[in-house]
VONU-284024 format. One record per residue (C-alpha): residue number from 1; residue in three letters; x, y, z. Coordinates in pm, 1 decimal, padded with zeros to 6 digits. Layout:
! VONU-284024
[r NUM,ALA,[X,Y,Z]]
...
! end
This chain:
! VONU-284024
[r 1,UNK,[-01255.3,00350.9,03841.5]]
[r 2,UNK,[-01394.3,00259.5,03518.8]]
[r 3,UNK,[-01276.9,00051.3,03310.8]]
[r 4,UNK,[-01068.7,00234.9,02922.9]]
[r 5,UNK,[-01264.1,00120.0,02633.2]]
[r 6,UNK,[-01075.5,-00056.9,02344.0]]
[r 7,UNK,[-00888.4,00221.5,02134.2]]
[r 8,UNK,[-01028.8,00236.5,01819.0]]
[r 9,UNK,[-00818.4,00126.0,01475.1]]
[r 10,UNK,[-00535.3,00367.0,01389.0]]
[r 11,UNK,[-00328.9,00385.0,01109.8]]
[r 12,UNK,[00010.6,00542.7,01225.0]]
[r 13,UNK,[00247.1,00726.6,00941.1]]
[r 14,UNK,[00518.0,00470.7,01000.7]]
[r 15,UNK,[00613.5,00303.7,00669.9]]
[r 16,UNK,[00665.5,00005.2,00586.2]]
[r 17,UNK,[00696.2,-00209.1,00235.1]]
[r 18,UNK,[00478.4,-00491.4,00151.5]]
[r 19,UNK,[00668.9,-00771.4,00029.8]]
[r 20,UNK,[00632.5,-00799.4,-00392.1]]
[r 21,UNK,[00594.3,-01204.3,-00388.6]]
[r 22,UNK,[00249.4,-01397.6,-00523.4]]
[r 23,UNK,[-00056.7,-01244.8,-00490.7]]
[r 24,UNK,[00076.5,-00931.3,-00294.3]]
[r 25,UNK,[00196.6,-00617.4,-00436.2]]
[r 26,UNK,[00493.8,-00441.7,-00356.2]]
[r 27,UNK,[00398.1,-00131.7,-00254.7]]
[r 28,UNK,[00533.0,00159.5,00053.4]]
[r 29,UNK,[00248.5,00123.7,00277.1]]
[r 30,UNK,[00171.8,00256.0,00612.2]]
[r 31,UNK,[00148.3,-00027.7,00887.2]]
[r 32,UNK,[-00127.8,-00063.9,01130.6]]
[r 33,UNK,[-00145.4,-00014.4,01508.2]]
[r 34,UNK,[-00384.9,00014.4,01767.9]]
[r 35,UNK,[-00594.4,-00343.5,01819.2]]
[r 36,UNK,[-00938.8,-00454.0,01684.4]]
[r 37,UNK,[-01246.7,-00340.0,01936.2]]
[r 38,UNK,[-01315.5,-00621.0,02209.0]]
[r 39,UNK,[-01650.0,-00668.0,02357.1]]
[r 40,UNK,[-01785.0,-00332.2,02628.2]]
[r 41,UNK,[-01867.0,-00500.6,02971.9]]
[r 42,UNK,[-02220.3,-00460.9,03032.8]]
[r 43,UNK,[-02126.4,-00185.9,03327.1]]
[r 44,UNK,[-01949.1,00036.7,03097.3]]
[r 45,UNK,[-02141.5,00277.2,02947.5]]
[r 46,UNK,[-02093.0,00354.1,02583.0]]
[r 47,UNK,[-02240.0,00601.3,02315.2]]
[r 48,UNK,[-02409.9,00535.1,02047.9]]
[r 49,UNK,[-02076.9,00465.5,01857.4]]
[r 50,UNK,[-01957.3,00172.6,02101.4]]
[r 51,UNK,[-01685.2,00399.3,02283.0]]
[r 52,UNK,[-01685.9,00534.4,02623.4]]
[r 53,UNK,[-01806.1,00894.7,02667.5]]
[r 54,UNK,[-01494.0,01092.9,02733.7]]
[r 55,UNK,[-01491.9,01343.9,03036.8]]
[r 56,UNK,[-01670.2,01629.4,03079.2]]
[r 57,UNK,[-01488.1,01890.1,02942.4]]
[r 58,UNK,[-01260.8,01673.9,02774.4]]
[r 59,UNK,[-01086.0,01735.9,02447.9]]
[r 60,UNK,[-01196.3,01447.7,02188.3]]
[r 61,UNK,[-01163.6,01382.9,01840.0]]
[r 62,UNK,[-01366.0,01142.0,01636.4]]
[r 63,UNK,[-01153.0,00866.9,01459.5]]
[r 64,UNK,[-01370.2,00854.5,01147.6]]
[r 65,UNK,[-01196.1,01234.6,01105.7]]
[r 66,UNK,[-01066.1,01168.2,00761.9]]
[r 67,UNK,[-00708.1,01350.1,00879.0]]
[r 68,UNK,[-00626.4,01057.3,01068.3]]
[r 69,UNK,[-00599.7,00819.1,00848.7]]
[r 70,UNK,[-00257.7,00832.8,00607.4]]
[r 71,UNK,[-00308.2,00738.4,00271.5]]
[r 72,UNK,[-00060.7,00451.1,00247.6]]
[r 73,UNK,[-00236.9,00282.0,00512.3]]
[r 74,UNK,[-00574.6,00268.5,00311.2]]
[r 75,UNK,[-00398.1,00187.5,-00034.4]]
[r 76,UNK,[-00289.9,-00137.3,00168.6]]
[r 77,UNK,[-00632.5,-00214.4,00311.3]]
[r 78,UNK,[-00783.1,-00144.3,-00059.1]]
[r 79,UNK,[-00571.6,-00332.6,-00224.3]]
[r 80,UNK,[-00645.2,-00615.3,00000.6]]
[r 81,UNK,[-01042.9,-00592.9,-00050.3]]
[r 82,UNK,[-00935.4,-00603.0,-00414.1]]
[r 83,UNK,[-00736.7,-00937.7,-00360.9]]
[r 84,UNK,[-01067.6,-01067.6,-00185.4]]
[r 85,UNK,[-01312.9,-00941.4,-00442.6]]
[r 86,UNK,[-01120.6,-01109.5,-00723.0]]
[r 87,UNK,[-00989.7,-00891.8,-00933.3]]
[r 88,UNK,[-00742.4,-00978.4,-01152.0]]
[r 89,UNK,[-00340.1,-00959.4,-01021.5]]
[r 90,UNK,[-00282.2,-00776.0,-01337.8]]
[r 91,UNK,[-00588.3,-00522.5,-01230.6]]
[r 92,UNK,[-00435.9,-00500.9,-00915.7]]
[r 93,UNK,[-00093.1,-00448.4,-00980.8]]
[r 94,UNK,[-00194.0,-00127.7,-01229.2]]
[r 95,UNK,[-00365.0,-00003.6,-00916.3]]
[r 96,UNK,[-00095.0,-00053.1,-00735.4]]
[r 97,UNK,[00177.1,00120.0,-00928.3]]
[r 98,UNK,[-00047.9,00458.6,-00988.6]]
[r 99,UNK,[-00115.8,00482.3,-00586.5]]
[r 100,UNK,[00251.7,00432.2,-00520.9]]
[r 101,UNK,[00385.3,00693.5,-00791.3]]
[r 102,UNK,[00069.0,00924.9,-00658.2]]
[r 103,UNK,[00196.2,00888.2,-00323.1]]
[r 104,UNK,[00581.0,00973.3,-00387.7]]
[r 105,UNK,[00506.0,01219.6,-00616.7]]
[r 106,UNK,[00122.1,01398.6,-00495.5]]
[r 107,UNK,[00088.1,01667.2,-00207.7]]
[r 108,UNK,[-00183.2,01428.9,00015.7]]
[r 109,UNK,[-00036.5,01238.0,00286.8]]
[r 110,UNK,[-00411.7,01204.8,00467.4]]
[r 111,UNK,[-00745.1,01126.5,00315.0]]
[r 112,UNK,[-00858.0,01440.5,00488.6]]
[r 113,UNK,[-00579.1,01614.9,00252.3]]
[r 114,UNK,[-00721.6,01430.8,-00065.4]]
[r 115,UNK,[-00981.1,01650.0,-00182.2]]
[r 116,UNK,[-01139.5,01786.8,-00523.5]]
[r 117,UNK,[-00915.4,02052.8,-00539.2]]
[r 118,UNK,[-00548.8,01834.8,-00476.4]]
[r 119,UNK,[-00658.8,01557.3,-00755.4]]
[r 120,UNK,[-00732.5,01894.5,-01005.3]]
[r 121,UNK,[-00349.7,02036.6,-00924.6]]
[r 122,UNK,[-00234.3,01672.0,-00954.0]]
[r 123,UNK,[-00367.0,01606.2,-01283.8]]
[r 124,UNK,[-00288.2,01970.2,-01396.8]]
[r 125,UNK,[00060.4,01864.2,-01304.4]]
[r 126,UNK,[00070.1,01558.5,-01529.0]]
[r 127,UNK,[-00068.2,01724.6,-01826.0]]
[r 128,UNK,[00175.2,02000.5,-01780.7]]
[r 129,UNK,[00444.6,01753.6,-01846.4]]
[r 130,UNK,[00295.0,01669.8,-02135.3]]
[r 131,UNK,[00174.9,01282.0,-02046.7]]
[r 132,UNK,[-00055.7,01085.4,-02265.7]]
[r 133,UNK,[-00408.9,01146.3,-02242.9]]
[r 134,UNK,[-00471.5,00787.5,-02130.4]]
[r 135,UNK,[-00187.1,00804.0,-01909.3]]
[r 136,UNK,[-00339.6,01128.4,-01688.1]]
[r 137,UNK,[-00736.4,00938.7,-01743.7]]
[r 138,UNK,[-00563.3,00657.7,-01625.7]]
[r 139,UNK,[-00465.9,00832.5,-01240.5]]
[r 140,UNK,[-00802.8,00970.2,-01258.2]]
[r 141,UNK,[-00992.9,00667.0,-01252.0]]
[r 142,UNK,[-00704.6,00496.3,-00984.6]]
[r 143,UNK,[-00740.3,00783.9,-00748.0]]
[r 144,UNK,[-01156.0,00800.7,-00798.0]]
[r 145,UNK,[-01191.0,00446.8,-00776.4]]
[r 146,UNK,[-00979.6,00490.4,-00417.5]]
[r 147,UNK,[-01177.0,00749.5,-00275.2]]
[r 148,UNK,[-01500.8,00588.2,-00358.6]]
[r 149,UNK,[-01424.9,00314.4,-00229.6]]
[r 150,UNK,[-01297.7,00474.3,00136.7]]
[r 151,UNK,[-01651.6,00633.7,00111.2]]
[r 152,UNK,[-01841.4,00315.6,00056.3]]
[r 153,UNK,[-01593.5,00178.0,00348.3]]
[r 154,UNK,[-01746.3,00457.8,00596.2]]
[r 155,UNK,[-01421.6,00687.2,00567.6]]
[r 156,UNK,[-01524.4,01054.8,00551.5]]
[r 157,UNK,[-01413.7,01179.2,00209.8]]
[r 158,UNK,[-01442.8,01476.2,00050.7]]
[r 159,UNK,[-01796.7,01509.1,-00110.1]]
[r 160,UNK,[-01663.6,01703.4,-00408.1]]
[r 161,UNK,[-01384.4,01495.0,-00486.9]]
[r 162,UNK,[-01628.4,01203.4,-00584.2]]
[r 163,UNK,[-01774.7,01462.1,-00856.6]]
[r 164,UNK,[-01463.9,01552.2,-01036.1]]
[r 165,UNK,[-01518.1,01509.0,-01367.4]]
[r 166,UNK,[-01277.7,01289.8,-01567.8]]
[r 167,UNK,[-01020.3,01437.5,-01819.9]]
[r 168,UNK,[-01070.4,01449.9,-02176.4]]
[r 169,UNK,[-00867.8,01183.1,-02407.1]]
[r 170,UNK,[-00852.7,01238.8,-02754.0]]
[r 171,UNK,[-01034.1,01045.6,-02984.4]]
[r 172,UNK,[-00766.2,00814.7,-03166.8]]
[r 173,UNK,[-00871.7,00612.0,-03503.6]]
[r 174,UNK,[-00891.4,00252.7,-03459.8]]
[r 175,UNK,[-00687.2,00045.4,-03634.9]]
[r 176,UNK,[-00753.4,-00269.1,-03807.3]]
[r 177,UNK,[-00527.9,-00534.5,-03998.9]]
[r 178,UNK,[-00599.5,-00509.4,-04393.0]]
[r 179,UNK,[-00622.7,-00880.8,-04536.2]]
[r 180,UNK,[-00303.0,-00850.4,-04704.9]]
[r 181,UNK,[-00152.2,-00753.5,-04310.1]]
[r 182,UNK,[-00328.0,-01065.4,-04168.2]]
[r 183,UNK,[-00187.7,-01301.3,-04403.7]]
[r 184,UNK,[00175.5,-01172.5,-04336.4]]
[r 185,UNK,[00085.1,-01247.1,-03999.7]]
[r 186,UNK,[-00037.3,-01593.4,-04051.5]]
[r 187,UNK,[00311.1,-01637.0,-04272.3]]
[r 188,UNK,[00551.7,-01527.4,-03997.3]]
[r 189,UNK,[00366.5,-01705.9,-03720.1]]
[r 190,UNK,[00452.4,-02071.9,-03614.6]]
[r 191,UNK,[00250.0,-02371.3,-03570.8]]
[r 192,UNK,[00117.8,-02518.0,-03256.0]]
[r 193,UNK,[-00029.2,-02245.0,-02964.0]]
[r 194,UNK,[00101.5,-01964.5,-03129.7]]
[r 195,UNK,[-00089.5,-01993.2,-03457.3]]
[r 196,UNK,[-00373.4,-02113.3,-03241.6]]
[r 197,UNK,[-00336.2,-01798.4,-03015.9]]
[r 198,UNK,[-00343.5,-01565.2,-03293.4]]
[r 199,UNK,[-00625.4,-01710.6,-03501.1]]
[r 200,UNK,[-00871.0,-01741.0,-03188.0]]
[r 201,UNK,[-00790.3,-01363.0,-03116.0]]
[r 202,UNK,[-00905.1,-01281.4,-03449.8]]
[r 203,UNK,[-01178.0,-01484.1,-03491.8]]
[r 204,UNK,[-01352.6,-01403.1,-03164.0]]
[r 205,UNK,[-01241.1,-01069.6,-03037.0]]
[r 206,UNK,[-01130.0,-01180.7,-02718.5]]
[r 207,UNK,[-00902.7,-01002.2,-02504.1]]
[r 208,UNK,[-00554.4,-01155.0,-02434.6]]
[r 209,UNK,[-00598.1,-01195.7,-02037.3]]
[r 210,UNK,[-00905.1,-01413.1,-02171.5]]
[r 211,UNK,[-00752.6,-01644.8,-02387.1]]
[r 212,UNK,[-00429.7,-01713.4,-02181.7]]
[r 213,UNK,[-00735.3,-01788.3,-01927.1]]
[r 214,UNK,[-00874.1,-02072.1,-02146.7]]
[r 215,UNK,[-00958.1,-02422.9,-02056.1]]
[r 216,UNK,[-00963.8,-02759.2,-02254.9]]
[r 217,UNK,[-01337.8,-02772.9,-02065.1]]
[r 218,UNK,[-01462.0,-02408.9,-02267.7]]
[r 219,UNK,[-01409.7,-02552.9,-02574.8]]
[r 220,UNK,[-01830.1,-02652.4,-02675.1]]
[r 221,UNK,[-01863.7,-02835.9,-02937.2]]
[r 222,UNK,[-02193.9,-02999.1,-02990.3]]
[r 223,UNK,[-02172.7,-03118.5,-03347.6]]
[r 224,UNK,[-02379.5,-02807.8,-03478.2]]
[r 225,UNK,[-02196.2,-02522.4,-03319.7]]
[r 226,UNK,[-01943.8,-02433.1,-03104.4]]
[r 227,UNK,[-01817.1,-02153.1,-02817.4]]
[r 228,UNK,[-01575.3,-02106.7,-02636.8]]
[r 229,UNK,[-01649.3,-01995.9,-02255.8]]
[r 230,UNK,[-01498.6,-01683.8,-02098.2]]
[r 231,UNK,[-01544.1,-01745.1,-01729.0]]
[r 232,UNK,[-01354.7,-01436.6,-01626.1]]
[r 233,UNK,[-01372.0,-01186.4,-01829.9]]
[r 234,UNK,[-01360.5,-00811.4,-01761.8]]
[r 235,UNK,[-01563.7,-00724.6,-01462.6]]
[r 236,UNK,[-01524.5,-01087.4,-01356.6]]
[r 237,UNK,[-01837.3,-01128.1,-01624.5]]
[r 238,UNK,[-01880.1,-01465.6,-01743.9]]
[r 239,UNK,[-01998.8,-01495.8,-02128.0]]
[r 240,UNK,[-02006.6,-01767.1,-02426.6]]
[r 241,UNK,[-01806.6,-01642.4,-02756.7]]
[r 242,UNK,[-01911.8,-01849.0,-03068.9]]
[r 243,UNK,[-01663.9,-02018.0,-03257.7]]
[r 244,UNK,[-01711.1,-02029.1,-03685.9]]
[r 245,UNK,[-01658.8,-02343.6,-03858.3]]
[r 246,UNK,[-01300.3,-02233.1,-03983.2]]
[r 247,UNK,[-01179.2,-02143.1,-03605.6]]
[r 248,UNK,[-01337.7,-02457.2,-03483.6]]
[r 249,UNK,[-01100.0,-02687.1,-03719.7]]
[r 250,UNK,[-00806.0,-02506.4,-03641.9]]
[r 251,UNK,[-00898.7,-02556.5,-03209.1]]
[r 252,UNK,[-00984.4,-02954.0,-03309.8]]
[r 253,UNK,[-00625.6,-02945.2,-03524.0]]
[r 254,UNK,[-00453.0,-02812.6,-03240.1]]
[r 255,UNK,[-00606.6,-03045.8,-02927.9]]
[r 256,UNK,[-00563.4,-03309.1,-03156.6]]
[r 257,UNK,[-00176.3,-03242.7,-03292.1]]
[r 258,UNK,[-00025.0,-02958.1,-03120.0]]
[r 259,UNK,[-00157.9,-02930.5,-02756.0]]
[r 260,UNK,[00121.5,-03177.6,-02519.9]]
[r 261,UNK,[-00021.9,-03371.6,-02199.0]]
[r 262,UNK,[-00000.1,-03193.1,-01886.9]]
[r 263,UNK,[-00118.0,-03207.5,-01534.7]]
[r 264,UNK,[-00259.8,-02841.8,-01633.5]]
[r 265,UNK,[-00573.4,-02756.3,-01816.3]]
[r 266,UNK,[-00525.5,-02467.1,-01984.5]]
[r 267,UNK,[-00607.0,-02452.0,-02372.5]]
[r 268,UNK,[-00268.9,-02300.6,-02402.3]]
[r 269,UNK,[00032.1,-02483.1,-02332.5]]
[r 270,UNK,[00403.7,-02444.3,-02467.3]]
[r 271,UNK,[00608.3,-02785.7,-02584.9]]
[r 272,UNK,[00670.4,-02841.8,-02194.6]]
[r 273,UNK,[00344.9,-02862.5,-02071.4]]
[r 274,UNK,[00310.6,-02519.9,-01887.6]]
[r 275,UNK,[00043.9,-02270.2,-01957.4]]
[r 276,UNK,[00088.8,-01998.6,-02206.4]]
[r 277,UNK,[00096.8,-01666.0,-02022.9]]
[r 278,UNK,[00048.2,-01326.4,-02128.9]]
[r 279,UNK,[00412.7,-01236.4,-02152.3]]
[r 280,UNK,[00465.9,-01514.4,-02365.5]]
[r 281,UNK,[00201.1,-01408.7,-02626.1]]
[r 282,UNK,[00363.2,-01066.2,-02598.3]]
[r 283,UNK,[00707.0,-01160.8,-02639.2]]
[r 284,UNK,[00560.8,-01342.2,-02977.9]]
[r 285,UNK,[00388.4,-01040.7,-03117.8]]
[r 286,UNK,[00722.4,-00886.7,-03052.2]]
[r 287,UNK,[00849.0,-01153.2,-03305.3]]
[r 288,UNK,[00575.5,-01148.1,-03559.6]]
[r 289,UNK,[00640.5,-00728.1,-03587.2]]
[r 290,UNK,[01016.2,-00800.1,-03615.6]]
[r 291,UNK,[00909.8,-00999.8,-03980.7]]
[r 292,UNK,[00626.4,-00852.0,-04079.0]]
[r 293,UNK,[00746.5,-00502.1,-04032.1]]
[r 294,UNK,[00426.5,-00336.2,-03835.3]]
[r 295,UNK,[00281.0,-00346.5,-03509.1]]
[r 296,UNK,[00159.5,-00658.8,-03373.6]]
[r 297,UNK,[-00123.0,-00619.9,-03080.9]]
[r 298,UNK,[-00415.0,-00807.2,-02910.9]]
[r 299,UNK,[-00661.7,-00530.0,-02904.9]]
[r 300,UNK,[-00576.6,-00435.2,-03272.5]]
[r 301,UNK,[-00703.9,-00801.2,-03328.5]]
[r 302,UNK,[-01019.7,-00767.4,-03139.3]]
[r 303,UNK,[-01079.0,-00424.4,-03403.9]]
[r 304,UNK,[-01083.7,-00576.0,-03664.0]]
[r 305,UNK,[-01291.6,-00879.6,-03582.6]]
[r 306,UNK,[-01561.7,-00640.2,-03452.2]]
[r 307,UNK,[-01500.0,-00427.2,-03780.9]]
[r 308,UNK,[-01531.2,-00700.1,-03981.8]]
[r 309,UNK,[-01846.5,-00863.5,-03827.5]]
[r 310,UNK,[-02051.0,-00556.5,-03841.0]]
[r 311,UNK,[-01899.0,-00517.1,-04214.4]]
[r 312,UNK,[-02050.4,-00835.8,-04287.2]]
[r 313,UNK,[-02397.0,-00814.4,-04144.5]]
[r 314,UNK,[-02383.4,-00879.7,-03767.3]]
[r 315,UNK,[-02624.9,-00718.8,-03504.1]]
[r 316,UNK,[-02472.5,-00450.8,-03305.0]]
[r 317,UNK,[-02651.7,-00615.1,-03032.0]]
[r 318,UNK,[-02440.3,-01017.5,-03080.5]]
[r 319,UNK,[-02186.9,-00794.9,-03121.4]]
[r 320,UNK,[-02218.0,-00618.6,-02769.5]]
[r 321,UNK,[-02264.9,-00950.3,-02600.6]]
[r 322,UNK,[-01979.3,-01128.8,-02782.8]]
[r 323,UNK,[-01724.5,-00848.8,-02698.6]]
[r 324,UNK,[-01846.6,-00867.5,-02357.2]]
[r 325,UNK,[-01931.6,-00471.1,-02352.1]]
[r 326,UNK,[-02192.2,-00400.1,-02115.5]]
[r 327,UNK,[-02319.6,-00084.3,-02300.8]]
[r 328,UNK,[-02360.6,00017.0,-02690.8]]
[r 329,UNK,[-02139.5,00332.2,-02615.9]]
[r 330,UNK,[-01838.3,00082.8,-02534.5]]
[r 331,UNK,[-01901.2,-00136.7,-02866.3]]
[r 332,UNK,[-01919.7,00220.6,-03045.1]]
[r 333,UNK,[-01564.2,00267.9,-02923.6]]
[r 334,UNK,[-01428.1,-00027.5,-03108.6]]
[r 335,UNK,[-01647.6,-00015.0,-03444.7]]
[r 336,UNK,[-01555.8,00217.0,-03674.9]]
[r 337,UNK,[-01638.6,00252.6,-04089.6]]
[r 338,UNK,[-01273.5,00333.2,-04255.2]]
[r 339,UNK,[-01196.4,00514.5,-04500.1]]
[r 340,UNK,[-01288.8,00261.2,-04753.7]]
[r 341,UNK,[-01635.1,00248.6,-04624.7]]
[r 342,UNK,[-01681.5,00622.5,-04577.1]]
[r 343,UNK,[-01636.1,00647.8,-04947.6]]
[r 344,UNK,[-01797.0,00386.1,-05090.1]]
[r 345,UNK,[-02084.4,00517.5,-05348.1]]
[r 346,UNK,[-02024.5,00849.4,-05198.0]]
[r 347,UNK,[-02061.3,00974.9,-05580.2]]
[r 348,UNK,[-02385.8,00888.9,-05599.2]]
[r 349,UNK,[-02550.0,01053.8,-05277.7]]
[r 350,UNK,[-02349.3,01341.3,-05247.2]]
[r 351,UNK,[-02538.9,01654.0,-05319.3]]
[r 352,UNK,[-02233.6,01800.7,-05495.3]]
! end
């Protein structure tokens, strides 16, 4: 009698939760059975696939079926390739919150039931409820980024669900800090990392994940200029960000005065040595707004240094490369002429 080849992997609907501690998101995923494939003795004879012909006249059904694989399952194995490929814990844990509210709240239980014409309804749904634009684009992108990844895995997934086009957002202005804004800012904002945090924002653009990611070793300073090195930035791209002549005394000011020995080497530290995190930088924009009376926000920084440096000369192309944008049409997004700008001289060249 023949000996049973190994039973392919199978996902089974049974859920589970994956425990929310370091590095590994909390999330209701399906849990795996069946065993990984073992080697076919040589006697055994196998198709083309690696599994053992089934009977003649036998009913069969080929794993790679995309109804027999449950969605929480996958999520779980995604999210672990996403662990492995770096990405960001932040990164992930966005992922991980849209798959787990798609999967309580969507109609797909299967990949075979996640096609073109469920992530439409879905996203119909969440516009009928009358969610932000970014907030539906942002389940788009989640779910797309999912199935093409199961696709580039070797799962079968619906071909037109990889061509759904993405939703509409509205074009919002883009706002900058005036100079008289900026200065209230500088006013209400302490010495020591906090002043430092805020200045380097606005004086290189930088996103906040990237400076809380700062090292004493990316500050360059070679007598005649100076950068600062973002070794992970968005897209795990690594770039150098030049630092003026102004910034670079107030980074020298703080290493020198501010910044307390620690065993850690981040450029960021609070009075007791430990690194400055994101939340912390968040919870003191939340105090800056409180005394200044207006919003307070990273990215609002990183407009108006972009504004600014195009306003006073800079190449669209530094700029592209100091922002860390792989394509113009993503620097176009964040500079913008204001109002000021739009109607300066506009006397003299308009026709009427």
């Amino acid at each position: 009698m023949a000996e049973k080849s190994p039973k392919p992997l199978g996902f089974s609907k049974t859920v589970g939760v994956l425990p929310a501690h370091a590095g590994r998101p909390g999330l209701a995923l399906g849990t795996v059975s069946g065993r990984p494939g073992l080697a076919v003795p040589a006697h055994v004879r196998v198709d083309d696939d690696g599994q053992e012909p089934a009977p003649d006249g036998a009913q069969t059904r080929s794993h790679d079926e995309p109804d027999h694989f449950g969605l929480d399952a996958l999520v779980r194995e995604w999210l672990m390739e996403l662990r492995m490929m770096g990405r960001r814990p932040r990164t992930i844990e966005w992922y991980r919150q849209k798959m787990a509210w798609y999967l309580k709240t969507g109609e797909a239980e299967t990949l075979g039931q996640l096609t073109a014409c469920e992530l439409k309804r879905y996203l119909g749904e969440l516009r009928d409820r009358d969610l932000a634009d970014n907030t539906i684009h942002g389940f788009f992108e989640v779910l797309r980024a999912f199935a093409s990844w199961a696709d580039r895995e070797g799962y079968s997934v619906d071909p037109a669900l990889l061509r759904v086009r993405a939703p509409k957002v509205a074009q919002k202005e883009v706002e900058t800090y005036s100079a008289e804004q900026i200065e209230r800012i500088f006013a209400a904002t302490s010495p020591g990392w906090p002043t430092m945090a805020v200045k380097v924002l606005l004086g290189t653009g930088m996103r906040l994940s990237e400076l809380c990611g700062l090292t004493v070793e990316d500050f360059e300073d070679d007598a005649v200029s100076a950068f600062l090195k973002v070794r992970h930035g968005k897209g795990a791209k690594f770039r150098r960000v030049p630092v003026s002549s102004r910034l670079k005394r107030v980074v020298v000011r703080y290493l020198n005065r501010w910044r307390p020995a620690s065993r850690h080497s981040n450029l960021l530290l609070r009075a007791d040595g430990e690194p400055v995190t994101v939340v912390a930088v968040a919870e003191l924009f939340r105090r800056i707004r409180a005394k200044v009376g207006f919003g307070v926000r990273a990215h609002r920084f990183r407009h108006t240094f972009a504004t600014e440096y195009l306003r006073q000369g800079g190449e669209i192309e530094r700029l592209r490369r100091i922002l860390g944008h792989t394509t113009y049409v993503m620097v176009m997004r964040y500079v913008h002429l204001d109002k000021g700008d739009l109607g300066r001289d506009f006397d003299l060249r308009s026709p009427f």
